[in-house]
C-alpha positions in Angstrom: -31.9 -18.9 -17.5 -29.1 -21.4 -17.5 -26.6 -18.8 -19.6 -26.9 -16.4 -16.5 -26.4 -19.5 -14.2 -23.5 -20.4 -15.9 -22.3 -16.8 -16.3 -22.4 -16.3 -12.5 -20.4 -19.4 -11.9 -17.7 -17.5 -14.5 -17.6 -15.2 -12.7 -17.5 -17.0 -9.4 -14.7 -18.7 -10.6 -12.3 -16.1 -11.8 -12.7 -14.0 -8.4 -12.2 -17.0 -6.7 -8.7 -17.3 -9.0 -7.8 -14.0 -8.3 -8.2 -14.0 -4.8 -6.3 -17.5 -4.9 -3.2 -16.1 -6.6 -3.0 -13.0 -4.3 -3.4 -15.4 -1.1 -0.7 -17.0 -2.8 1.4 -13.8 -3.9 1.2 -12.4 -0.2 2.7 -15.5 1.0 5.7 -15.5 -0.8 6.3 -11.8 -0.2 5.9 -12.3 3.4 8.3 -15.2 3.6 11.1 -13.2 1.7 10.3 -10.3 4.2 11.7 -13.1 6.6 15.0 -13.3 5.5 16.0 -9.3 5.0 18.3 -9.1 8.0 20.3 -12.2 7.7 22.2 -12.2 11.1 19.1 -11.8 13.0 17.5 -14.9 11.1 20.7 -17.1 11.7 20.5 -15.8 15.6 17.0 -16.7 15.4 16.9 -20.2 13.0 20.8 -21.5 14.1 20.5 -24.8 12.1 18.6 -23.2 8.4 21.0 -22.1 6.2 20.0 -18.4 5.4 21.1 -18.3 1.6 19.3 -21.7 0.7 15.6 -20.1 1.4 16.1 -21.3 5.0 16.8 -25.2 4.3 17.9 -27.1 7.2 21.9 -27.5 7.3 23.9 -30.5 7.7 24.2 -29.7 11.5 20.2 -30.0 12.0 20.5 -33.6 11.6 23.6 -33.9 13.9 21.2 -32.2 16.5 18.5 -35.4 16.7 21.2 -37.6 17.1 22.5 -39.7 20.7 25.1 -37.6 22.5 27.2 -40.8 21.8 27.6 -40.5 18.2 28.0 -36.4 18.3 30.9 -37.3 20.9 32.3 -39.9 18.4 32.1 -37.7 15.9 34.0 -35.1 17.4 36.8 -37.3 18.7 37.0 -38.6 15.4 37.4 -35.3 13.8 39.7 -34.2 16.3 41.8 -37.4 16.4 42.2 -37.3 20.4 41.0 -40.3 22.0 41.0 -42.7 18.9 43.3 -45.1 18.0 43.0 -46.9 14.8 45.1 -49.5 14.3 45.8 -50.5 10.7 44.8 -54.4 9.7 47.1 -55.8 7.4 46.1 -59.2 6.0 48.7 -61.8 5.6 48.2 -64.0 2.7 50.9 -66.8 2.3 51.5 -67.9 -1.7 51.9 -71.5 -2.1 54.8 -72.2 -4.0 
C-alpha cells in the first residue's frame, strides 16, 4: 500500500514541477512581449531604460527628489546663477 502512496505523491510532484516551470516560462515570454515596440514602452515607462530589461534610469531617482536640489542641479550644470569662488589658502613659511 505504501509504494502506491508514495508513487502518487511522484507523480504529484512532477506535475506540480511541470506546471511550476510553465507558470514560470509564460512569465518571462510575456514580459519580453512588453518590450517589442520600444518607443511605445519609453512613451509609456519615461524613466526605465528600454535596453536594460526596463531598469530604472538615473533620472528616476532625480524624480523623488525636492525641487530644490533638481533646481541646483540644473543651475549647476548650466553654470547660470552660480558663482564659485576659488579658496586659496595662504600658508606663511617661517624662515
Amino acid at each position: 500500500m505504501t509504494t502506491r502512496i508514495s508513487h502518487v505523491a511522484k507523480t504529484f510532484k512532477a506535475i506540480a514541477l511541470a506546471a511550476a516551470l510553465s507558470a514560470i516560462t509564460v512569465t518571462a515570454a510575456s514580459a519580453q512581449a512588453a518590450i517589442s515596440e520600444p518607443a511605445a514602452y519609453q512613451a509609456m515607462y519615461p524613466y526605465r531604460d528600454v535596453l536594460n530589461g526596463g531598469a530604472p534610469t538615473p533620472a528616476a531617482k532625480l524624480v523623488l527628489l525636492p525641487p530644490q536640489v533638481l533646481q541646483r542641479l540644473q543651475a549647476e550644470e548650466s553654470g547660470v546663477g552660480i558663482a564659485k569662488v576659488p579658496h586659496y589658502s595662504h600658508h606663511h613659511r617661517g624662515r
